[in-house]
C-alpha distance (Angstrom), angle and dihedral (degrees) to the residues before:
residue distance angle dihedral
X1 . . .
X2 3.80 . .
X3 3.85 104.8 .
X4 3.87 120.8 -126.4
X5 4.28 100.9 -92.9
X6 3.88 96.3 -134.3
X7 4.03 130.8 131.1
X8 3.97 102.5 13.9
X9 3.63 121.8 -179.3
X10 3.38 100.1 -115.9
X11 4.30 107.4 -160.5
X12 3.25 128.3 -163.8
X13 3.89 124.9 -159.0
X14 3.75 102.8 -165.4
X15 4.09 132.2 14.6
X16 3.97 85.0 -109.1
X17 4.30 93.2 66.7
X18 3.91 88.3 46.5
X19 3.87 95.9 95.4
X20 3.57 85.2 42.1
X21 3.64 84.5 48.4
X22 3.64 90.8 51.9
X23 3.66 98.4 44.4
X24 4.11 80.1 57.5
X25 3.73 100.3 49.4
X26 3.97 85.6 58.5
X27 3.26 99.0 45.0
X28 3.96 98.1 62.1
X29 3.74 97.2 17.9
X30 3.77 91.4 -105.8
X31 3.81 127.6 142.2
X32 3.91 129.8 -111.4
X33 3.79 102.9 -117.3
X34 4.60 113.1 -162.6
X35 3.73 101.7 -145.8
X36 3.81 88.7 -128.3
X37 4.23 80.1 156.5
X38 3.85 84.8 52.2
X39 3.61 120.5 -100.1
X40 3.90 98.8 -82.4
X41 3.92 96.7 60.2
X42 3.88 92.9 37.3
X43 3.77 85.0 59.8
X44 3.69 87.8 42.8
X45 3.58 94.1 51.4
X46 3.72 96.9 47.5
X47 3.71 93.6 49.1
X48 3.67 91.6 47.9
X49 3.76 89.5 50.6
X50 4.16 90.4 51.3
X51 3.26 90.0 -120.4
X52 4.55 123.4 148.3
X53 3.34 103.6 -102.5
X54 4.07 121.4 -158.0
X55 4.08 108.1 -176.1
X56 4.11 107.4 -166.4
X57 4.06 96.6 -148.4
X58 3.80 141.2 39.9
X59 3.85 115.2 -0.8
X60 4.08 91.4 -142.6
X61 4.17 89.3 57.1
X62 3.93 80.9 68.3
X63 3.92 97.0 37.4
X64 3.48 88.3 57.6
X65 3.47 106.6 45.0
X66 3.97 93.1 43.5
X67 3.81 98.4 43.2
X68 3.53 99.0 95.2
X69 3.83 88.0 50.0
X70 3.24 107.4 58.3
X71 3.81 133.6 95.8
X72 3.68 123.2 126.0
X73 3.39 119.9 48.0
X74 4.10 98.5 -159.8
X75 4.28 84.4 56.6
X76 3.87 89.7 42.2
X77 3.99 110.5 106.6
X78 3.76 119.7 -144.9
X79 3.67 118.3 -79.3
X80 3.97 130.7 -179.3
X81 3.51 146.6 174.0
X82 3.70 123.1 -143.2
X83 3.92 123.6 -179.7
X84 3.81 126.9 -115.2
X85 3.66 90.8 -93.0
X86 3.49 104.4 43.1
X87 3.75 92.7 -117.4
X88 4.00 97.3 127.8
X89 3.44 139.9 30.7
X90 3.63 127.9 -155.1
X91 3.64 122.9 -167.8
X92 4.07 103.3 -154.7
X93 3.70 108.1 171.5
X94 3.38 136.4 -2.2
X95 4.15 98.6 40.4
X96 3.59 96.2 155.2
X97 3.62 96.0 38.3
X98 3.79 94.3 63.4
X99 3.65 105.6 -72.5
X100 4.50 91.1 106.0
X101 3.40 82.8 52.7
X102 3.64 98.1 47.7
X103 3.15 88.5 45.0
X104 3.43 95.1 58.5
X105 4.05 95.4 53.3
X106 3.76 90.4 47.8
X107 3.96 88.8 62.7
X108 3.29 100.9 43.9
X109 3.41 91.0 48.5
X110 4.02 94.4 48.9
X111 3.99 94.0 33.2
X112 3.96 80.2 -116.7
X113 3.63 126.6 133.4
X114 4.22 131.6 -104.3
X115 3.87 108.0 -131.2
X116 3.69 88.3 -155.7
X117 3.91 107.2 176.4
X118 4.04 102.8 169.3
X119 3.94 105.2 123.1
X120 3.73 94.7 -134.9
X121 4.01 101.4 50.3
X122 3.78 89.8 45.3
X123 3.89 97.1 50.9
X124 3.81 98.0 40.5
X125 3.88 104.8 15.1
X126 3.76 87.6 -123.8
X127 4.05 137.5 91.8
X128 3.49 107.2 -136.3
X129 3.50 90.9 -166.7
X130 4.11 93.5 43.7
X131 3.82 103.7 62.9
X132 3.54 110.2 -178.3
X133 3.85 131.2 -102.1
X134 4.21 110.0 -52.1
X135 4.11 90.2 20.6
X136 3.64 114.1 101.8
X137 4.35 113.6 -167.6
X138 3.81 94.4 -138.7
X139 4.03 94.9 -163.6
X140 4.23 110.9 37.1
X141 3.82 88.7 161.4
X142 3.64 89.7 69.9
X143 3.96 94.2 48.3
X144 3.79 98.3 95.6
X145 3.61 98.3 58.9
X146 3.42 97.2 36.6
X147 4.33 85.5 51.8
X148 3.97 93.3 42.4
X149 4.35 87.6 50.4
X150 3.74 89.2 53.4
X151 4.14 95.4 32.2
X152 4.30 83.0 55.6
X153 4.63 92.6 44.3
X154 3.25 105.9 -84.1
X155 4.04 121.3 145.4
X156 3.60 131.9 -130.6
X157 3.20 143.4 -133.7
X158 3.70 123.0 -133.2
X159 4.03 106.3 -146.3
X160 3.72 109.2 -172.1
X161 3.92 132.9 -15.2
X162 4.15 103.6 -36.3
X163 4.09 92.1 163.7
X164 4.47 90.0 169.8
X165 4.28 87.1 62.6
X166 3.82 86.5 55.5
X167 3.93 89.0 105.2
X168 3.65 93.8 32.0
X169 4.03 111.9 139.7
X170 4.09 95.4 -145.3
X171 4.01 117.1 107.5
X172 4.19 115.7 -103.7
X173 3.64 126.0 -150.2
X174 3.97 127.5 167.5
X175 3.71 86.1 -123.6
X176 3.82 94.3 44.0
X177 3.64 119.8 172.0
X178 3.61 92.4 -134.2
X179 4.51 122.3 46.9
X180 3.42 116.4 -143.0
X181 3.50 99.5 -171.5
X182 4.25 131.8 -166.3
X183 3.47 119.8 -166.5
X184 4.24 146.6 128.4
X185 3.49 87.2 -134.8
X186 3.87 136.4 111.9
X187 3.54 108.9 -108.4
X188 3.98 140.5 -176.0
X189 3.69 116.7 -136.0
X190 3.45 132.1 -99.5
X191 3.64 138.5 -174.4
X192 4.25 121.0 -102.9
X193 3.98 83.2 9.4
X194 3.98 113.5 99.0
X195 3.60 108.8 -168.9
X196 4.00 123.8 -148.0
X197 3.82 137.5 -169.2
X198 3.50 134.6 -143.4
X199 3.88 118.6 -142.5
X200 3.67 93.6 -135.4
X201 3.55 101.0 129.4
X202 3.54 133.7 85.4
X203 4.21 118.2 -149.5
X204 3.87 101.2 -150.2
X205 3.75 116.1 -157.0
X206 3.72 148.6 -164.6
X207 3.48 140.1 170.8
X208 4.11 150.6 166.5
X209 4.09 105.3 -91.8
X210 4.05 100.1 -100.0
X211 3.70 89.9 33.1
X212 4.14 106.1 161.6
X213 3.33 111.1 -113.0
X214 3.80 91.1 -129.1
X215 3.79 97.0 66.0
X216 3.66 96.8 52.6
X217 3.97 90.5 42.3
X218 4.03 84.7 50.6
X219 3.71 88.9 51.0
X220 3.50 108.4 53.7
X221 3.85 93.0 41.0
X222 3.87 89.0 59.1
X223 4.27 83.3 44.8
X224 3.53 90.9 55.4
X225 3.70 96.4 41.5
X226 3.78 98.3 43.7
X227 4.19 92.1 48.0
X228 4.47 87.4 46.0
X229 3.98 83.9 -121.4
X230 3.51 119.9 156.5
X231 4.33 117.1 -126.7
X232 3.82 85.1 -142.9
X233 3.60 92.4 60.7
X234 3.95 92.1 61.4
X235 3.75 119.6 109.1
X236 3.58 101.7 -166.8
X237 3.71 146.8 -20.4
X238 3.85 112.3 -110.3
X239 3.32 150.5 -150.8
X240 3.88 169.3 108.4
X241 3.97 110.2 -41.1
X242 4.32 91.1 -135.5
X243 4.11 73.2 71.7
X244 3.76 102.3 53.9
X245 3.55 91.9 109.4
X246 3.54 103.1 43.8
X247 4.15 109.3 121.7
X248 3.61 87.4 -147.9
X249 3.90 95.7 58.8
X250 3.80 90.9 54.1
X251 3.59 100.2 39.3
X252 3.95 83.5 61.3
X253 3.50 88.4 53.9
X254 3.56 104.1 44.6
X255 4.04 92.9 51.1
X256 3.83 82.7 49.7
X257 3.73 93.3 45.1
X258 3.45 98.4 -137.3
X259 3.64 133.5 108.4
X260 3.92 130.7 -71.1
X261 4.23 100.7 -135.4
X262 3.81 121.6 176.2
X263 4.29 138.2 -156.3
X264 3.29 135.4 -158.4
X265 4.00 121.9 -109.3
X266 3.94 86.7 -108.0
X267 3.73 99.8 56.6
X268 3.77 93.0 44.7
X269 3.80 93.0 48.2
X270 3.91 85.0 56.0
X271 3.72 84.9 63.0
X272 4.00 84.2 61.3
X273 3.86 102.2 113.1
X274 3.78 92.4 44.9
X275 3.96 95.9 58.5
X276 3.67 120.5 104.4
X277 3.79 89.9 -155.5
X278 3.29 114.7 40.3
X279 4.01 119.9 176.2
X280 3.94 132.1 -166.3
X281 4.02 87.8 -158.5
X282 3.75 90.9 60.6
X283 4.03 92.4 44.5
X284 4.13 86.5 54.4
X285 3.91 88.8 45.5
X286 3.67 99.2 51.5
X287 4.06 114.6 -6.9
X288 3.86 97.7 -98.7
X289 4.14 122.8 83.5
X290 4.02 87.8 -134.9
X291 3.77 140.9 24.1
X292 3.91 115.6 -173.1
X293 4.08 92.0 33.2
X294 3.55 97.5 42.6
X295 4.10 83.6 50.6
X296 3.06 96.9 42.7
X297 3.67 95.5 57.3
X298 3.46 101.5 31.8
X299 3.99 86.1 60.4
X300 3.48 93.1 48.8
X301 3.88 92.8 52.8
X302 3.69 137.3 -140.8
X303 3.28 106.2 -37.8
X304 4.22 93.0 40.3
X305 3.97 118.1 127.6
X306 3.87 117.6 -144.3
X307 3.97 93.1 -126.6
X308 3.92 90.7 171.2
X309 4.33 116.1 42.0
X310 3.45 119.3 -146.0
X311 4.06 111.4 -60.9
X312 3.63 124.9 -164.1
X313 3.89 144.2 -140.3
X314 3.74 126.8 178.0
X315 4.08 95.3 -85.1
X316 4.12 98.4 6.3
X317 4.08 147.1 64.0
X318 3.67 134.0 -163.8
X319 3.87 140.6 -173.6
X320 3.45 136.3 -174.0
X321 4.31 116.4 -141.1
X322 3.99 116.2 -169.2
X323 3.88 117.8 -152.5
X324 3.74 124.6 -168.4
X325 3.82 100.8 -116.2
X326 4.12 129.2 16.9
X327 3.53 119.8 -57.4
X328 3.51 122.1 -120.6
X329 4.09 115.3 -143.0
X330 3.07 105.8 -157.1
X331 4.16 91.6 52.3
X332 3.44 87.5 58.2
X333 4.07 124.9 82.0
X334 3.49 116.1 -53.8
X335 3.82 131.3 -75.2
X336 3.75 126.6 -126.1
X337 3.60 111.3 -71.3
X338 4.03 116.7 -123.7
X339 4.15 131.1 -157.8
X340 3.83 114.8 -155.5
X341 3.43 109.8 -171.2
X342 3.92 105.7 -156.6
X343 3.49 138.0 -155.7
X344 3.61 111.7 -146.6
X345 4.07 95.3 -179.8
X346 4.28 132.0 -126.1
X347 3.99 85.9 -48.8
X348 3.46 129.8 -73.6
X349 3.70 120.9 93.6
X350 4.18 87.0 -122.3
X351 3.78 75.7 85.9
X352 3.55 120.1 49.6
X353 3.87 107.1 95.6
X354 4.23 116.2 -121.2
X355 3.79 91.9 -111.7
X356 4.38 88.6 56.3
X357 3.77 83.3 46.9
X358 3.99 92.7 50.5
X359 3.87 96.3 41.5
X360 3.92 89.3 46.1
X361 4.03 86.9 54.3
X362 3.90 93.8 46.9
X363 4.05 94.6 45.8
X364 4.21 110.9 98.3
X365 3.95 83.7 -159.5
X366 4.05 134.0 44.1
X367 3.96 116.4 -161.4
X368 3.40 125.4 -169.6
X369 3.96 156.7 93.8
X370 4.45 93.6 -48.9
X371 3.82 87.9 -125.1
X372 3.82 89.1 58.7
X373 3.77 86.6 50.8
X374 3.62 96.3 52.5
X375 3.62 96.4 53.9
X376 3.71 84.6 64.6
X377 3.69 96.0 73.8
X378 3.94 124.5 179.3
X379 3.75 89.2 -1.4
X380 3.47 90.2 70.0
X381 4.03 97.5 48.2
X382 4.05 111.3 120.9
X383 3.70 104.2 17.6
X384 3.66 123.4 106.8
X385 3.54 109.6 -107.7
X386 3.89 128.8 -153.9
X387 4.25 109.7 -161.5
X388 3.58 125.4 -163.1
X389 3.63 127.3 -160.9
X390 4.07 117.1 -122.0
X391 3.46 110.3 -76.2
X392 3.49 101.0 34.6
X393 3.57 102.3 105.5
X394 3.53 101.3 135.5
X395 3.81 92.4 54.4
X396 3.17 92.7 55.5
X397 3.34 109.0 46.8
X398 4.67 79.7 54.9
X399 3.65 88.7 50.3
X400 3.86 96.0 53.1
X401 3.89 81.9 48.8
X402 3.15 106.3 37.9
X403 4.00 89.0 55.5
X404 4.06 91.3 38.6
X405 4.03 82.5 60.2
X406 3.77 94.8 57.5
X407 4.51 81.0 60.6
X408 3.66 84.3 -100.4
X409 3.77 113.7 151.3
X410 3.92 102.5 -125.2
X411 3.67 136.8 175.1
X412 3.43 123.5 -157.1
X413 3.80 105.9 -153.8
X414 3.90 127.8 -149.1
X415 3.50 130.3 169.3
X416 4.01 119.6 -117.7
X417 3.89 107.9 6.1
X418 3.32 120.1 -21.5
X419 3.43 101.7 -138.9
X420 4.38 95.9 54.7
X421 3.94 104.4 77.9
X422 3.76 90.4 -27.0
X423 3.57 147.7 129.2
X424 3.95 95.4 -86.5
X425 3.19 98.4 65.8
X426 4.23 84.5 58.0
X427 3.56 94.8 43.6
X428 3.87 92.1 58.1
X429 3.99 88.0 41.5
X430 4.00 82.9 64.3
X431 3.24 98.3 42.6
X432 3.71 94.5 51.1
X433 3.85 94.1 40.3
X434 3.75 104.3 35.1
X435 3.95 125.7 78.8
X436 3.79 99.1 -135.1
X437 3.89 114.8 135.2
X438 3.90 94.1 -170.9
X439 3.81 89.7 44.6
X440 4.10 89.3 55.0
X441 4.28 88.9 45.8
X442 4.22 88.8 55.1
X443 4.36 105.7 98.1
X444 3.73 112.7 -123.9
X445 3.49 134.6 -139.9
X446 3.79 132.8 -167.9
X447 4.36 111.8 -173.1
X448 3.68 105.5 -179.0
X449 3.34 121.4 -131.1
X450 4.77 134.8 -156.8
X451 3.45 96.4 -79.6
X452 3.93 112.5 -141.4
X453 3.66 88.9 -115.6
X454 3.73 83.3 57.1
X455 3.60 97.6 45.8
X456 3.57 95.2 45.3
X457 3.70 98.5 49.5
X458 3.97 89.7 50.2
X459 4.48 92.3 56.7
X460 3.38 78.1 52.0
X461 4.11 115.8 48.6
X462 4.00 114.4 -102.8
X463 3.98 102.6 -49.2
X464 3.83 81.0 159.0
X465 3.85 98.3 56.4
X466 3.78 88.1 117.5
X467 3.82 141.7 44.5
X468 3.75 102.3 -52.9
X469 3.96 137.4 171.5
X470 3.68 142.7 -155.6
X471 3.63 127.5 -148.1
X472 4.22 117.0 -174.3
X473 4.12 102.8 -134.0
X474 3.70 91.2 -147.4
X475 4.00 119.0 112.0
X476 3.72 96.8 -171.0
X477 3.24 89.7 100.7
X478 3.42 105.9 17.9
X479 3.39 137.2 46.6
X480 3.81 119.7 -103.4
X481 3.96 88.0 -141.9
X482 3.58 83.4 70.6
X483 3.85 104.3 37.5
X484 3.80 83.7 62.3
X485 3.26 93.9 52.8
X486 3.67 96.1 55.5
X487 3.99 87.8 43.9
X488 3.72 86.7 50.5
X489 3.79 92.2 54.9
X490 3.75 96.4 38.1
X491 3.81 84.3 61.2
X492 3.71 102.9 41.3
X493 4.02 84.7 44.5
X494 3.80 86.2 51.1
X495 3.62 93.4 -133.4
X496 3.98 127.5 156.4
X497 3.19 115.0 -102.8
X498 3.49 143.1 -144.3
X499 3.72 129.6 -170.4
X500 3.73 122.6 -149.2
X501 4.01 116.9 -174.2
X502 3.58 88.6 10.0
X503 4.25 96.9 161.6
X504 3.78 137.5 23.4
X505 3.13 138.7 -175.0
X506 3.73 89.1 -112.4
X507 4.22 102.9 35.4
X508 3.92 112.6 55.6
X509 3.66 98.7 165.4
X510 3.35 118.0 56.9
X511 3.82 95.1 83.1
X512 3.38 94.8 44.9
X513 3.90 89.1 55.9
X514 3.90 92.9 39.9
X515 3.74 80.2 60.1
X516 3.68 92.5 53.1
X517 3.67 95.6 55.2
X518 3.52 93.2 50.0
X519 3.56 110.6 47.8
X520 4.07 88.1 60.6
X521 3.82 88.4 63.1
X522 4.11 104.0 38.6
X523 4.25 131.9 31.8
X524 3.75 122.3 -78.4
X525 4.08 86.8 -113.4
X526 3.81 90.9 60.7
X527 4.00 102.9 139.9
X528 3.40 120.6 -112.6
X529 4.08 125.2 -163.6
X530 3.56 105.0 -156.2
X531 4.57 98.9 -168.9
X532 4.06 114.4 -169.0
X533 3.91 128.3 -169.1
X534 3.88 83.1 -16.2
X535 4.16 108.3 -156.2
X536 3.52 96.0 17.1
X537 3.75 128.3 98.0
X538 4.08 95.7 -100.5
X539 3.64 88.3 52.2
X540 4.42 115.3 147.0
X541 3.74 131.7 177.6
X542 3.44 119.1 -167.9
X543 3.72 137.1 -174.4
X544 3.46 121.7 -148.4
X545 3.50 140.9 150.1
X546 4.65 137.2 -94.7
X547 3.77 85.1 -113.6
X548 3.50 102.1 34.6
X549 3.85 95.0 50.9
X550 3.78 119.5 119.0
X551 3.67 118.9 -163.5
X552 3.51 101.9 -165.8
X553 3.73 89.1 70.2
X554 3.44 87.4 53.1
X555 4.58 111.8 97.2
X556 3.82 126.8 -180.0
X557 4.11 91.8 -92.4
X558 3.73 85.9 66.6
X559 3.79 127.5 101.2
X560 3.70 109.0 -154.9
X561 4.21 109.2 -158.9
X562 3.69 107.4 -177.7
X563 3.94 111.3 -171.8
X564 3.77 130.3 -137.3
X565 3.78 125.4 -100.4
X566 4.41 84.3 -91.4
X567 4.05 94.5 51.0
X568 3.64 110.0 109.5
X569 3.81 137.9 -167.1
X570 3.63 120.7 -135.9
X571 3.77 121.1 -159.6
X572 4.28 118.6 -121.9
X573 3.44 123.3 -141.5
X574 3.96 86.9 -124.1
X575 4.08 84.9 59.8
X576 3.80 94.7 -94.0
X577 3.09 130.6 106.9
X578 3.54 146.3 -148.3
X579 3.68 138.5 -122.2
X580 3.45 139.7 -148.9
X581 3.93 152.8 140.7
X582 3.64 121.6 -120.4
X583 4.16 111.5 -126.4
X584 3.80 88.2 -160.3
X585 3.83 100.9 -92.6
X586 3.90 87.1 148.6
X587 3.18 99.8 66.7
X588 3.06 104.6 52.3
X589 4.21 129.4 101.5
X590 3.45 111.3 -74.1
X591 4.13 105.0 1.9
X592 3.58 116.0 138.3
X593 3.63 82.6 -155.5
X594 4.07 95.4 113.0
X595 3.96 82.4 59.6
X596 3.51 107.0 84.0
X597 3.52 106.4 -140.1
X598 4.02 123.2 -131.6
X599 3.41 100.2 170.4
């Protein structure tokens, strides 16, 4: 099945191709990717990650770096190579899992031209084994023969309604030596007969909230079974939004590989005089008199035919809805909305993990403070973004789900990790402490990102190499009874520390008397790490010492790391030094670690 052409990672190899690069991105709704990795493991990483790949420069820079990766071609995602100027297009891998097609759209849309070499798309104009989007070949073990019969003259048969051959360049005959073969149906396989489905139909479903995914499953196999209907032949699975988060809902769809889509209680109730089944408890329940018929058939549109009534297990319904022509998903309903709250680390992109990078490029919305959405650069291009000023935490953290409610796909953007004095923590405060139903249906996602006290600690040695705290300086929103407290046992405990919002603008002491508090428990010479702007161009470390440590040079980009009284600085030969904290590897059995050694 030819794969929906959307978000390619579009690769430039020199500054030159970027416009190219650009001109690409748009073209296929794909996003420019810099090779800050270098261009060989941003291929790698891409290919890895299944996703289309378009590379604007030489087609052996990508041969090369994605040699060693590949293996089977039915798992392989489209990859090209188009030149600087956009005059050719070369489909490498992946050319009957989009990337003909893709190529294709990328010509037209640079007046270039597809150097399409796959024997079957140049004879007939066609992939057998690439139907387009809402066809599904049934049978791709029999494509070879079934190419090869009509590659050497023989006919075919046309077996159904098969409207994308229309234009086709092979020879047909009613007696064809070769079936091509449309139907909904279960079918057995045959040899010289490929077999496809249409996604016209629409599997409504219902169930009781906490419904095991097992029943369901169980159910709609035995629908399928008992009505001869083929699982590649369904669209999409269906039903009422109240069950957008129900586990069983999208197991069903994800064994179907389709997608979960939801309606509201009003559009299914329009469906009313259409359903087979309709039931007055179900209208009391949830304001429409049927779930999994009215679903079904209001996915499958006007002109849809419930082929399958409502059926029923224990704790679960399903129906079955026909439409005339393939159903397209994402015109249906809506799906399930999702929040990923991302990471995106101190600052540079060096830093932000793949998976923050791939849920970034899948979110239709970015929220978050606009400086935060800045640093995200070309990932960021073409999606609607939703800035806050500083401050306005709470806001944000509504906004992203607020928008995730409507079955947006939102990501809620923070710098470092998310999860360390970050909007997570906030957006699970809401959902704990607000009443909002649609708010608690929406599918959460934390991605971790380096933490500052991470990223600090590493352009410095391992200050963290033992049991080490952090305490957030800030008493807006927390009192500074209790911030001492913390400091007080972080010192008596004789932990490493590491500040976090250690100076404002507005509070001036608090370091200073953090400082005071720990200098009674640990030695004047303590090390302390003091990490500015870290992963951005104005980025300083500096070592300096318990005593020696001046808080009023100290601002709110700093992370202060104060060690514990066994953290140690060792001098560089470029006159820096390092720092660390001993675990206790000396001490134990057999370490020649008490030797110093001179050698």
């Amino acid at each position: 099945m030819t794969l929906p052409i959307t978000r390619a990672d579009v690769i430039a190899v020199t500054a030159s191709g970027r416009a190219t690069a650009v001109s690409v991105a748009a073209a296929t709704d794909g996003r420019v990717v810099d090779p800050v990795a270098g261009i060989a493991e941003t291929l790698r990483s891409a290919f890895r990650a299944g996703r289309p790949i378009v590379l604007i420069g030489a087609s052996g820079i990508a041969i090369r770096a994605l040699a060693p990766l590949i293996a089977d071609k039915a798992d392989e995602p489209p990859v090209l190579a188009v030149s600087e100027d956009g005059s050719s297009v070369v489909p490498l891998l992946g050319g009957h899992r989009g990337a003909n097609d893709l190529a294709r759209r990328i010509a037209d849309a640079l007046g270039g031209t597809p150097a399409i070499t796959t024997a079957s798309d140049v004879r007939f104009g066609v992939a057998l084994d690439a139907p387009p989007v809402g066809w599904k070949l049934a049978n791709p073990s029999r494509h070879k023969e079934v190419a090869a019969a009509l590659l050497a003259g023989a006919s075919a048969r046309i077996d159904g309604a098969l409207p994308w051959l229309d234009h086709a360049s092979f020879p047909r005959a009613e007696d064809g030596a070769v079936t091509l073969a449309a139907t909904t149906r279960r079918t057995e396989d045959q040899s010289v007969r490929l077999v496809y489905h249409p996604a016209t139909l629409a599997l409504g479903v219902g169930c009781e909230r906490g419904c095991d995914p097992e029943e369901l499953w169980n159910l709609v196999q035995t629908t399928l079974a008992d009505a001869d209907l083929a699982p590649g032949a369904i669209a999409c699975v269906v039903s009422l939004d109240l069950k957008s988060d129900e586990t069983a809902v999208h197991t069903a769809a994800t064994r179907l590989g389709v997608p979960a889509r939801f309606f509201d209680a009003a559009r299914l109730e329009a469906e009313a005089p259409r359903l087979a089944t309709p039931s007055e408890v179900v209208f009391r329940e949830v304001g429409c008199h049927g779930v999994s018929e009215g679903a079904a058939l209001a996915a499958a549109g006007s002109d849809a035919v419930l082929i399958v009534p409502k059926r029923r297990s224990e704790r679960a319904t399903c129906a079955v809805a026909e439409a005339p022509a393939p159903i397209d998903p994402a015109a249906v309903g809506r799906p399930r909305g999702t929040l990923a709250i991302v990471g995106t680390g101190p600052g540079t992109p060096d830093w932000r993990t793949p998976e923050v990078d791939a849920l970034v490029a899948a979110a239709d919305d970015l929220v978050g403070y606009d400086l935060y959405l800045d640093l995200l650069g070309p990932i960021a291009d073409r999606k609607q973004r939703h800035p806050f000023p500083l401050g306005a935490e709470e806001d944000r953290a509504r906004a992203a789900l607020d928008l995730a409610a409507t079955g947006r796909n939102v990501a809620l953007v923070s710098s470092g990790d998310p999860g360390i004095y970050a909007m997570a923590t906030l957006v699970f405060e809401l959902l704990d402490r607000t009443d909002r139903a649609d708010w608690a249906r929406v599918a959460v996602q934390v991605s971790p990102g380096i933490s500052a006290l991470q990223a600090a600690a590493a352009r410095i040695g391992a200050p963290l190499g033992h049991d080490f705290c952090t305490i957030s300086l800030s008493d807006l929103l927390t009192p500074w009874a209790a911030i001492e407290g913390r400091i007080k046992a972080a010192a008596e405990g004789d932990f490493v520390v590491t500040f976090y919002n250690p100076v404002s603008r507005r509070r001036r002491t608090q370091l200073h008397a953090a400082k005071a508090t720990l200098i009674a428990h640990r030695p004047a010479d303590t090390p302390v790490v003091l990490a500015r702007s870290l992963g951005r161009p104005e980025e300083t470390v500096t070592v300096t010492t318990l005593a020696d440590l001046d808080p009023e040079t100290v601002d709110m980009l700093t992370v202060v790391l104060v060690g514990s009284s066994t953290t140690r600085a060792v001098p560089r030969s470029d006159g820096g030094c390092w720092v660390y904290t001993p675990r206790g590897y000396a001490g134990k059995p057999g370490s020649a670690l008490l030797e110093k050694d001179t050698s």
